[in-house]
DSSP file (Angstrom, degrees, kcal/mol; ACC not computed):
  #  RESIDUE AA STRUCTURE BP1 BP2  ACC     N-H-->O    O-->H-N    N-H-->O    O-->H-N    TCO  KAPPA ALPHA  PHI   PSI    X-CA   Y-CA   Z-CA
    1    1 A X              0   0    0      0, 0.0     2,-0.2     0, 0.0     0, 0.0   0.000 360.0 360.0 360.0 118.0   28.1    2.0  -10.6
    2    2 A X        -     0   0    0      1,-0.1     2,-1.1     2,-0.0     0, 0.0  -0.520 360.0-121.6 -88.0 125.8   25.0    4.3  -11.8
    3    3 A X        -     0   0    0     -2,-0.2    42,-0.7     1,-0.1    43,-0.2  -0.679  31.2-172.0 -85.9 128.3   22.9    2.6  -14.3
    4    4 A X        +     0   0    0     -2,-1.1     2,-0.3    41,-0.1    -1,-0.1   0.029  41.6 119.8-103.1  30.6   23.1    5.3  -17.6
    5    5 A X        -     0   0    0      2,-0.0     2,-0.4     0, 0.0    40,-0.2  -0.752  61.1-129.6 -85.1 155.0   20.6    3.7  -19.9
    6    6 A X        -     0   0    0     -2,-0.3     2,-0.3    38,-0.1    38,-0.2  -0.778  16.3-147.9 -91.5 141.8   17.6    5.9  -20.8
    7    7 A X  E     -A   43   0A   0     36,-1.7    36,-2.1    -2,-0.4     2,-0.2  -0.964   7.2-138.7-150.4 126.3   14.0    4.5  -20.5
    8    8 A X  E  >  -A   42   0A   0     -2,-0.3     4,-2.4    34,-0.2     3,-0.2  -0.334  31.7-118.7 -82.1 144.3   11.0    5.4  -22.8
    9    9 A X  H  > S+     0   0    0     32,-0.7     4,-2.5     1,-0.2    14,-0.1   0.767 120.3  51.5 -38.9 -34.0    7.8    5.9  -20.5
   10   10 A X  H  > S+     0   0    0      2,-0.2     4,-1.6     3,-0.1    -1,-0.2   0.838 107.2  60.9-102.2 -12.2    5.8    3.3  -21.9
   11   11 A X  H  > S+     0   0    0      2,-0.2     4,-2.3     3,-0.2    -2,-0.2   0.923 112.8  41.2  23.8 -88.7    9.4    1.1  -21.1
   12   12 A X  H  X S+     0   0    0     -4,-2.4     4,-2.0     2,-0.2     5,-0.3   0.927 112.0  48.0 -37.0 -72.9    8.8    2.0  -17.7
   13   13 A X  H  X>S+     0   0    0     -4,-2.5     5,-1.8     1,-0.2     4,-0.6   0.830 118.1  46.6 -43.1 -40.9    5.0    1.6  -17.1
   14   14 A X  H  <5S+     0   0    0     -4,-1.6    -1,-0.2     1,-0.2    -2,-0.2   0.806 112.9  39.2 -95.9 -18.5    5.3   -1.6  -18.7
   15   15 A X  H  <5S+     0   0    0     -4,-2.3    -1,-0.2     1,-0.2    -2,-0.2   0.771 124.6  46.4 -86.3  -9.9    8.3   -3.4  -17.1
   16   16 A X  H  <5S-     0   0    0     -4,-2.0    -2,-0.2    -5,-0.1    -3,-0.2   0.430 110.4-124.2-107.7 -12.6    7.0   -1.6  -13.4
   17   17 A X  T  <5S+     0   0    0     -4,-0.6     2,-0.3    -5,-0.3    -3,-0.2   0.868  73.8 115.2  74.1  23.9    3.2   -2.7  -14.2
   18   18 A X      < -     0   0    0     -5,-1.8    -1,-0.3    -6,-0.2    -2,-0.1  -0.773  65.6-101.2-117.8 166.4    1.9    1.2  -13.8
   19   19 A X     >  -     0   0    0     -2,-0.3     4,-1.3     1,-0.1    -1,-0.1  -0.322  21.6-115.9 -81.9 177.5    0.4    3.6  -16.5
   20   20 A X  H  > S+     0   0    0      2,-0.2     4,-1.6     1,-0.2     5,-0.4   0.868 121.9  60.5 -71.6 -42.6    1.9    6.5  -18.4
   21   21 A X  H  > S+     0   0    0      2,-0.2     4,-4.8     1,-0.2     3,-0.3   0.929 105.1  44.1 -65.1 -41.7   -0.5    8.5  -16.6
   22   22 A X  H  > S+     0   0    0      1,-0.2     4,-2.9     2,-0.2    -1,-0.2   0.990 113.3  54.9 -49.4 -69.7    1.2    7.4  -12.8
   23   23 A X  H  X S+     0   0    0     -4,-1.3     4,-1.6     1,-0.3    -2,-0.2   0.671 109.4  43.2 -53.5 -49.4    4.4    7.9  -14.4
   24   24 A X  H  X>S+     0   0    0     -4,-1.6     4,-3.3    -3,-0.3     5,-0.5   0.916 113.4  50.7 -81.5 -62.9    3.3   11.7  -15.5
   25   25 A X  H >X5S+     0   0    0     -4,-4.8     4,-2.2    -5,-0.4     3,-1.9   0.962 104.5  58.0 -56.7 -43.2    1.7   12.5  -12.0
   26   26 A X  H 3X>S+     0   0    0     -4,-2.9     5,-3.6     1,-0.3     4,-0.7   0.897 112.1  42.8 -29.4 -53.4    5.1   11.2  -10.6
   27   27 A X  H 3<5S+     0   0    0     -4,-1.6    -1,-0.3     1,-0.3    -3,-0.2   0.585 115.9  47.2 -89.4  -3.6    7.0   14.3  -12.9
   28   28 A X  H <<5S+     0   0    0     -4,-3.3    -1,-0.3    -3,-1.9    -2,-0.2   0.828 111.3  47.2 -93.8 -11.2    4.6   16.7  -12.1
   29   29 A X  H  <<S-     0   0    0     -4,-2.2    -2,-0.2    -5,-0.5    -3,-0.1   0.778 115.1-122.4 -61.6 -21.7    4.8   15.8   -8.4
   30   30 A X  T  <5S+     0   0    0     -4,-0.7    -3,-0.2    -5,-0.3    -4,-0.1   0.526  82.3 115.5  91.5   3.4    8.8   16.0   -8.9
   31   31 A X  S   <S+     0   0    0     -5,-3.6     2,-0.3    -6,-0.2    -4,-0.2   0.349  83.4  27.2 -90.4   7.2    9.5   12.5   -7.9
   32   32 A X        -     0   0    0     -6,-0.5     2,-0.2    -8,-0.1    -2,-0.2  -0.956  69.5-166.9-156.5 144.7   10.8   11.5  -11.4
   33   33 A X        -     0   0    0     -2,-0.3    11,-0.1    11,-0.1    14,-0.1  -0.637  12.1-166.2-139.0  92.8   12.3   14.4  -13.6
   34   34 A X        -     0   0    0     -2,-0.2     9,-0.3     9,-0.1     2,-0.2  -0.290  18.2-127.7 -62.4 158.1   12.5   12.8  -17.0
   35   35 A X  E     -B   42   0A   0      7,-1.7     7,-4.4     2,-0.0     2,-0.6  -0.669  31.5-124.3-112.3 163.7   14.8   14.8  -19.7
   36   36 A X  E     -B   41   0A   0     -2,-0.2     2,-0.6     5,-0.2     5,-0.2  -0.951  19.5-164.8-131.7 125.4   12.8   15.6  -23.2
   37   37 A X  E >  S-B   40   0A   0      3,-1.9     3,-1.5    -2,-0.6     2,-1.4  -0.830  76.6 -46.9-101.6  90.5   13.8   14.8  -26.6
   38   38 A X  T 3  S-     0   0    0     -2,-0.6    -2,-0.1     1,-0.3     3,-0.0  -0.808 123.2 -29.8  87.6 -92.1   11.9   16.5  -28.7
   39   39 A X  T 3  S+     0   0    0     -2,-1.4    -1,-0.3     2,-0.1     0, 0.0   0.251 121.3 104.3-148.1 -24.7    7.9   16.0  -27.1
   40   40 A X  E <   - B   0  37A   0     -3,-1.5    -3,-1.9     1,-0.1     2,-0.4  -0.347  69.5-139.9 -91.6 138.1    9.5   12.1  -25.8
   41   41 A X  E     - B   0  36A   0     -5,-0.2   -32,-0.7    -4,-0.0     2,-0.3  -0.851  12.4-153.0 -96.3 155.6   10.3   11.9  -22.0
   42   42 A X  E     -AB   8  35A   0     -7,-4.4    -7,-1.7    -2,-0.4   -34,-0.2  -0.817   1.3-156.5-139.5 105.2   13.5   10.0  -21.1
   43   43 A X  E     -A    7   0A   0    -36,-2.1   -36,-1.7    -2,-0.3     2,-0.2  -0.091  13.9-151.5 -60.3 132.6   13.8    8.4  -17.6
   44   44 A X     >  -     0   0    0    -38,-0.2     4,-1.1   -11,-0.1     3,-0.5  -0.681  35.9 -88.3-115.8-165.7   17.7    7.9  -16.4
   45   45 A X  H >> S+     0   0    0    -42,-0.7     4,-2.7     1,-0.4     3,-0.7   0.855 132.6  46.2 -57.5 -44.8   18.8    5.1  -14.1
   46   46 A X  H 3> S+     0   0    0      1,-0.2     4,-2.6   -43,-0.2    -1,-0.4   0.818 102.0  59.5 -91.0 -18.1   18.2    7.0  -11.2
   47   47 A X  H 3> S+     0   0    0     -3,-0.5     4,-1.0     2,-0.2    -1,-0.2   0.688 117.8  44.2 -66.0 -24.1   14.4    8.2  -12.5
   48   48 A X  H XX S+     0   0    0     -4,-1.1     3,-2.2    -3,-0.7     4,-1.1   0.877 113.0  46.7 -78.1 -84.7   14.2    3.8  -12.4
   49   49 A X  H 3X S+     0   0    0     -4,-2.7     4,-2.7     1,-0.3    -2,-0.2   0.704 115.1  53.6 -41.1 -56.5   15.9    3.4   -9.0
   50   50 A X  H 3X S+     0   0    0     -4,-2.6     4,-4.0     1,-0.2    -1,-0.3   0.858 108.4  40.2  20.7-106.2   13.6    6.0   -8.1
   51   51 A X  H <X S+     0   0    0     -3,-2.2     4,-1.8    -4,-1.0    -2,-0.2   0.640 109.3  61.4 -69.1 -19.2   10.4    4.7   -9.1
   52   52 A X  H >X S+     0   0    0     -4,-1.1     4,-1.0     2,-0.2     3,-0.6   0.999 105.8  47.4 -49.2 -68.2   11.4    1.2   -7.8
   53   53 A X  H >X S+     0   0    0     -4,-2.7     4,-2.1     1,-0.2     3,-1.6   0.956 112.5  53.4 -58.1 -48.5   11.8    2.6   -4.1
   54   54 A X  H 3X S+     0   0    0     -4,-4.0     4,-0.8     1,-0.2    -1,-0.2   0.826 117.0  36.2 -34.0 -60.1    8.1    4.5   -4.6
   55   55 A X  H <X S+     0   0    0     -4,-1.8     4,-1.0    -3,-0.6    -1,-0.2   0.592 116.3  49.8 -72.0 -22.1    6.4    1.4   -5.6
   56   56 A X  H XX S+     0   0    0     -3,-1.6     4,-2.0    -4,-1.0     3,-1.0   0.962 116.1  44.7-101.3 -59.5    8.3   -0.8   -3.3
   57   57 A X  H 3<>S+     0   0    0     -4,-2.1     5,-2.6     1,-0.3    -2,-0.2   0.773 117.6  46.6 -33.3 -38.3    7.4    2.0   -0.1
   58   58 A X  H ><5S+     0   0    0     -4,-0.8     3,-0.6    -5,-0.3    -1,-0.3   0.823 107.7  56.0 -87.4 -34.9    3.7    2.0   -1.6
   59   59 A X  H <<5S+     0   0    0     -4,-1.0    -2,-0.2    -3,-1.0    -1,-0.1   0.710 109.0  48.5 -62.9 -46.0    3.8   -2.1   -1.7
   60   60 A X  T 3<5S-     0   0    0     -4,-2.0    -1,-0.2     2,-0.1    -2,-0.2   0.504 132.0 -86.5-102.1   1.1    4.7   -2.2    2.2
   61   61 A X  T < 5S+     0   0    0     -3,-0.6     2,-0.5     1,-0.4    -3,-0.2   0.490  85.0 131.0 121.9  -2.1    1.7    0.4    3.5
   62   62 A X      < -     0   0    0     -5,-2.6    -1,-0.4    -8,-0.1    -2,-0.1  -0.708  55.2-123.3 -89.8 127.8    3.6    4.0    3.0
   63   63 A X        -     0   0    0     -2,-0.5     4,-0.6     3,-0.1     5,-0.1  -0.399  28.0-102.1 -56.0 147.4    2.1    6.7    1.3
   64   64 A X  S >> S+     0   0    0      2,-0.2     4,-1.7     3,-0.1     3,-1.7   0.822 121.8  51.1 -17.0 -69.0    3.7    8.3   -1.8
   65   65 A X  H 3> S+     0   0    0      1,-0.3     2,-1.4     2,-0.2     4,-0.6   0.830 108.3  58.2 -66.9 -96.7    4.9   11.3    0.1
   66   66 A X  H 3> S+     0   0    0      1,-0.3     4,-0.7     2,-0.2    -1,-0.3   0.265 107.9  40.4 -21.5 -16.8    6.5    9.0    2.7
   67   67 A X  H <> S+     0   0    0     -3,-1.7     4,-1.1    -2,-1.4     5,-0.4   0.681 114.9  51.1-100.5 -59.1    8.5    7.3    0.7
   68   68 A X  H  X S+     0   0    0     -4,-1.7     4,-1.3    -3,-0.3    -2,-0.2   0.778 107.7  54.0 -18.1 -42.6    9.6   10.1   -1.3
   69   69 A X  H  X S+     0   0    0     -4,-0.6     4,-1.9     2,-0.3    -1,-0.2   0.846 111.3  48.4 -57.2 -53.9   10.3   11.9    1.7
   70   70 A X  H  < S+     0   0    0     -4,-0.7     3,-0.4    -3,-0.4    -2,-0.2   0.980 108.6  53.2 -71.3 -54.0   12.5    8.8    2.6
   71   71 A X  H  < S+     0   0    0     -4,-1.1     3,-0.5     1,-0.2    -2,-0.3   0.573 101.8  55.9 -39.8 -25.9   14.1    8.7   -0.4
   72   72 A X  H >< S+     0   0    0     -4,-1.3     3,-1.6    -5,-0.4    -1,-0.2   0.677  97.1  65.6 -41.9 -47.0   15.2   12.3   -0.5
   73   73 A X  T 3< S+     0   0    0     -4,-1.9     3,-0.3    -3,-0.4    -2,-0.2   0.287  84.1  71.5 -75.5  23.8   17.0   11.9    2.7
   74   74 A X  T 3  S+     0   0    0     -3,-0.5     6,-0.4     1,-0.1    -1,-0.2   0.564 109.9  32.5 -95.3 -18.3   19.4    9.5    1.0
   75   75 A X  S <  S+     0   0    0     -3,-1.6     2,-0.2     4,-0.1    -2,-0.1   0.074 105.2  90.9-113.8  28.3   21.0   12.9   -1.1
   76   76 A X  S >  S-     0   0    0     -3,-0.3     3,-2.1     1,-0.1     4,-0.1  -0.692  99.1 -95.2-126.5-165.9   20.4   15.2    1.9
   77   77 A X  T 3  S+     0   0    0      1,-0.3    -1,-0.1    -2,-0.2     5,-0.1   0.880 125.2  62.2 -73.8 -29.4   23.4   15.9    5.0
   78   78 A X  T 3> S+     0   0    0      4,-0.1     4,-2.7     3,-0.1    -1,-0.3   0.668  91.4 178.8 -87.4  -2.4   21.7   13.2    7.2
   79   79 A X  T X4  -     0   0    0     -3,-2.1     3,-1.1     1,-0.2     4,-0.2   0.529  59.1 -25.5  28.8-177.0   22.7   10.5    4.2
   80   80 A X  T >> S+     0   0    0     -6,-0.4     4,-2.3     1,-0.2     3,-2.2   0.750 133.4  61.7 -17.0 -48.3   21.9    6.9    4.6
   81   81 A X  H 3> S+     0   0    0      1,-0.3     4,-1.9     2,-0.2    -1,-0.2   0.989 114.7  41.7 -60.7 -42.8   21.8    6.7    8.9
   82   82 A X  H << S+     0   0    0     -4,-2.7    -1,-0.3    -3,-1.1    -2,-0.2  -0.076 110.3  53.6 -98.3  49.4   19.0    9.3    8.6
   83   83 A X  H <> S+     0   0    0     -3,-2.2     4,-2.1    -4,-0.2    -1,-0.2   0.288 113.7  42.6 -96.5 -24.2   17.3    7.6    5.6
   84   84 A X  H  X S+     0   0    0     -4,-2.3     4,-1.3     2,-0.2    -2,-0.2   0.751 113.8  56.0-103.3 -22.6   17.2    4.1    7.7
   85   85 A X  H >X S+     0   0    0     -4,-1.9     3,-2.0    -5,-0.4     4,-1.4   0.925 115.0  38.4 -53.4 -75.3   16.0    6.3   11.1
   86   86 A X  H 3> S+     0   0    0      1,-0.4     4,-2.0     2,-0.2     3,-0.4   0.766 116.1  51.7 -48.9 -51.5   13.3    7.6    9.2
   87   87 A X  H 3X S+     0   0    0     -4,-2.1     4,-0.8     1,-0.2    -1,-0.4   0.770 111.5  47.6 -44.6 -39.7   12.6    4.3    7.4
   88   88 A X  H <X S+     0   0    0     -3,-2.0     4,-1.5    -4,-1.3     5,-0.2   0.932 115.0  44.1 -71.7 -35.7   12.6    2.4   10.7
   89   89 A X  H  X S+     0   0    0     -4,-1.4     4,-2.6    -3,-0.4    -2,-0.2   0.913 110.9  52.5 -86.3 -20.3   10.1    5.0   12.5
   90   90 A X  H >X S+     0   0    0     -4,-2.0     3,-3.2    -5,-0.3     4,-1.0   0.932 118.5  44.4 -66.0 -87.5    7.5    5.3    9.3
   91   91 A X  H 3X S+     0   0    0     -4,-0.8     4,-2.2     1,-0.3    -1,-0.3   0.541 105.0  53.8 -36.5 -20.6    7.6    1.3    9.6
   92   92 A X  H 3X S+     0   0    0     -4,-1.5     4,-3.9     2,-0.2    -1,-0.3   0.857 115.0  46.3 -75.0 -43.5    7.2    0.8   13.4
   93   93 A X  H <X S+     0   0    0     -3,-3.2     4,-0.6    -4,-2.6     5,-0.4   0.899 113.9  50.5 -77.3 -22.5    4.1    3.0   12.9
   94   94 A X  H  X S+     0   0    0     -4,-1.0     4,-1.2     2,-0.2    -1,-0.2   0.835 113.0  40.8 -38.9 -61.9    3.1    0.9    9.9
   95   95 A X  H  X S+     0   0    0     -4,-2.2     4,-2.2    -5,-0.3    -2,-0.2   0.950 113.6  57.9 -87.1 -25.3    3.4   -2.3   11.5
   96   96 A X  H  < S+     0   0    0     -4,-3.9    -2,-0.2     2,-0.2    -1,-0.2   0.539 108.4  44.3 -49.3 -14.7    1.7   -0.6   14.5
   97   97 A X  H  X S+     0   0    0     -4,-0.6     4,-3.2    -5,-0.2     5,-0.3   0.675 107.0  62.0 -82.8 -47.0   -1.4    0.4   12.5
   98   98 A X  H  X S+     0   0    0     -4,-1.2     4,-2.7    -5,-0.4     5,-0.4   0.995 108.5  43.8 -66.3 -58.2   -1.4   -3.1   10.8
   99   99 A X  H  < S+     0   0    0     -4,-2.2     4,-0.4     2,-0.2    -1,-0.2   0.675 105.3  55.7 -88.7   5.1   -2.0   -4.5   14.2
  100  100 A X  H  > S+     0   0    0     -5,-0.2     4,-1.0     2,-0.1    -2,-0.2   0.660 110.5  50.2 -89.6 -23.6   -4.5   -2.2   15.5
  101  101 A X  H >X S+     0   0    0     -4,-3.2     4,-2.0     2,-0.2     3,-0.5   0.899 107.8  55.6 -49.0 -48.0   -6.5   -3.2   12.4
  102  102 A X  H 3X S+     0   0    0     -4,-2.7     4,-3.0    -5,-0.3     5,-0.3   0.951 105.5  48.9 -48.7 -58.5   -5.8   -6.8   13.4
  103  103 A X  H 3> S+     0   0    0     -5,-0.4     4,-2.0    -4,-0.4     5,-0.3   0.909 107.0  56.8 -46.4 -42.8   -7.3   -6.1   16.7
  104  104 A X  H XX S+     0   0    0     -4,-1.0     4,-2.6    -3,-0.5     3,-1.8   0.992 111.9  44.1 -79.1 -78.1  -10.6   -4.5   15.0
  105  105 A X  H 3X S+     0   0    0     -4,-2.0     4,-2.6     1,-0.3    -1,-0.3   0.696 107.6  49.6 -48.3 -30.2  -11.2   -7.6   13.0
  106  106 A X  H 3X S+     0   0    0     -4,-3.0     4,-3.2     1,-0.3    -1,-0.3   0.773 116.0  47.2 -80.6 -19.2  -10.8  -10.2   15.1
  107  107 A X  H <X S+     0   0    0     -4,-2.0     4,-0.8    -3,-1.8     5,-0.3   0.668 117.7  41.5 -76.4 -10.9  -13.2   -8.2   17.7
  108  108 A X  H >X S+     0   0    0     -4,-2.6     4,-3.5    -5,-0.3     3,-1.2   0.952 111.9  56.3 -91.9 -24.4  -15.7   -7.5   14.9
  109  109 A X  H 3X S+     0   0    0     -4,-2.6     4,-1.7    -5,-0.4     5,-0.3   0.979 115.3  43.2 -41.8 -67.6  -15.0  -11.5   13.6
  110  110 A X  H 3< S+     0   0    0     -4,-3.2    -1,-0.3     1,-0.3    -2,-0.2   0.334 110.9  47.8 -69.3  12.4  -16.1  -12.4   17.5
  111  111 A X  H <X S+     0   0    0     -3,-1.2     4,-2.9    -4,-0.8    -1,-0.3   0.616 115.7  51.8 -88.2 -50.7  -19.0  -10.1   17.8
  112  112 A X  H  X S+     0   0    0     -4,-3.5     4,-2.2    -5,-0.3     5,-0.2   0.891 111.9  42.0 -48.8 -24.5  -20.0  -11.8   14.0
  113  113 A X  H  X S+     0   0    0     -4,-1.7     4,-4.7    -5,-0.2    -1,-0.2   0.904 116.9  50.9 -91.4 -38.5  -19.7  -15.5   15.2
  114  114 A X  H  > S+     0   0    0     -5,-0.3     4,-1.2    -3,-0.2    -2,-0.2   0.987 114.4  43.6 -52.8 -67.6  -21.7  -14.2   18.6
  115  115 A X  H  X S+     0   0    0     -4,-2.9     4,-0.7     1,-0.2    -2,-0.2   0.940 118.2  46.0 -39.7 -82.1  -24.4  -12.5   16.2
  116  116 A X  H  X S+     0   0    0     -4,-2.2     4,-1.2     2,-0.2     5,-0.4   0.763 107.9  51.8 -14.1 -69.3  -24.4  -15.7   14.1
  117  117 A X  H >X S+     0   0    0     -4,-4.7     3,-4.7    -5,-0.2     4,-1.8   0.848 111.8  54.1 -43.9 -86.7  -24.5  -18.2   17.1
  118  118 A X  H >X S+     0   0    0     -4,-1.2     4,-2.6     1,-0.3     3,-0.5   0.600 110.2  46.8  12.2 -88.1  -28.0  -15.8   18.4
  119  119 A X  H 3X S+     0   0    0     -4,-0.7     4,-1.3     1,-0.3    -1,-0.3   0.364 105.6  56.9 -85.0  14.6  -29.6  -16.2   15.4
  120  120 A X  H <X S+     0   0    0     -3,-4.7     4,-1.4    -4,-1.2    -1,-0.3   0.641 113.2  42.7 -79.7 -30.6  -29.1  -20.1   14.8
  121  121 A X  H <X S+     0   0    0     -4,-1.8     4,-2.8    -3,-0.5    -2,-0.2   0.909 105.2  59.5 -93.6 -26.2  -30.5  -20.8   17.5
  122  122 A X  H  X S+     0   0    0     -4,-2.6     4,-1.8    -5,-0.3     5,-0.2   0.993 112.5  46.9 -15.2 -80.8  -33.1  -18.4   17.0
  123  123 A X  H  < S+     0   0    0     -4,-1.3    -2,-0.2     2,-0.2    -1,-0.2   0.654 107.6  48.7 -47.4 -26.6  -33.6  -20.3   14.2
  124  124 A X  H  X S+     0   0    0     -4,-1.4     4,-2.9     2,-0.2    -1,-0.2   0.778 106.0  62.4 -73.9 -49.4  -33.6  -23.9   15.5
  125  125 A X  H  X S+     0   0    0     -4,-2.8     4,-1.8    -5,-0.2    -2,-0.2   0.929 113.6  35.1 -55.6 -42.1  -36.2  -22.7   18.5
  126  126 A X  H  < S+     0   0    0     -4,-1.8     4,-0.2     2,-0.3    -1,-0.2   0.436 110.9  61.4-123.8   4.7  -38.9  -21.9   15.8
  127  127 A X  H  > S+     0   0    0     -5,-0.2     4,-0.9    -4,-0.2     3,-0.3   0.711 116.5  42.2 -40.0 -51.9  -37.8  -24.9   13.4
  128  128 A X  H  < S+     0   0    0     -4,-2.9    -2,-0.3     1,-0.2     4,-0.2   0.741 109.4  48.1 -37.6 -49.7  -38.9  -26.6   16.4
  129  129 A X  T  <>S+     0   0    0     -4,-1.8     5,-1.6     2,-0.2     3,-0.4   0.604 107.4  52.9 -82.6 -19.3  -41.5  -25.2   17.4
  130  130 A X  T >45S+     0   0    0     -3,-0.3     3,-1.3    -4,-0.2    -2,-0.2   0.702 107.9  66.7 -92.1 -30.9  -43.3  -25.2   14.0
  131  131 A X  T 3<5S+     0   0    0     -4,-0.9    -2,-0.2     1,-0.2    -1,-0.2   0.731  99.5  45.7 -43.3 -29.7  -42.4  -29.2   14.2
  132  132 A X  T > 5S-     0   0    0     -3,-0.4     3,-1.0    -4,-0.2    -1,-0.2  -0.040 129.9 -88.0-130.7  22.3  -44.3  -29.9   16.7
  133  133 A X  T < 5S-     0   0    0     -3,-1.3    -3,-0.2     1,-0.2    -2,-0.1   0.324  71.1 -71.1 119.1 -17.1  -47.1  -28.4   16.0
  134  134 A X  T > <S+     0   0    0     -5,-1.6     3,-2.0    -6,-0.2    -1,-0.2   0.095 101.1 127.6 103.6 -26.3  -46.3  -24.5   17.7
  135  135 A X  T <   +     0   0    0     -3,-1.0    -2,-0.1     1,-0.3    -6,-0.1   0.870  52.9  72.2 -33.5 -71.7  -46.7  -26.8   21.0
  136  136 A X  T 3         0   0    0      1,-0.4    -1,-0.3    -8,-0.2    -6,-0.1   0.500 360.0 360.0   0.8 -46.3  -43.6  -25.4   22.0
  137  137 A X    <         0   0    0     -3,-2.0    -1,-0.4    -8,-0.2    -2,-0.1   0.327 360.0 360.0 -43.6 360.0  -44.8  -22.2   22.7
């Protein structure tokens, strides 16, 4: 069942938490094609359903054109098996990015904690050493 209610723009933006202005680059990109009443754009079900999957694509690490992209192959010969191929490989490389970022921080964490250690004790040698006079030296 295809939802046929119509939805105002600022409707949209506000129940999806985006601007009018997202919503307008969306229809000039082509990813939403609102019908016009008079000057008013009017979003149908599937211009919602739509914009859900963008946000929800954009939410989990996919660019715009990637989910679009995935979302297209849902009306195109390769239907649903190649919307969920394409959806699996975008995400394998996704979470495979997400844990070469992982990697990067926890080496730059342990080069910080390395730095850090250095220069406490840095600090602790010449706390000392001004304690006792400079003797230290």
């Amino acid at each position: 069942m295809t939802d046929q209610r119509r939805y105002g723009i600022s409707e949209l933006a506000k129940e999806f938490d985006v601007t009018t202005r997202t919503l307008r680059f969306y229809e000039e990109k082509g990813w939403l094609t609102p019908l016009r009443e008079g000057g008013r754009r009017v979003f149908s079900g599937k211009d919602r359903t739509r914009l859900r999957l963008i946000l929800r694509g954009r939410r989990i690490g996919l660019s715009l054109e990637e989910s679009v992209e995935i979302i297209d192959l849902y009306d195109s010969p390769a239907g649903t098996v190649g919307q969920a191929t394409v959806l699996l490989e975008r995400l394998d490389e996704r979470r495979q990015a997400l844990l070469d970022q992982r990697a990067d921080i926890e080496a730059m964490l342990k080069s910080l904690q390395t730095v850090e250690q250095r220069v406490r004790a840095t600090l602790n040698n010449e706390s000392a050493g001004a304690a006792d006079g400079g003797q230290s030296r």
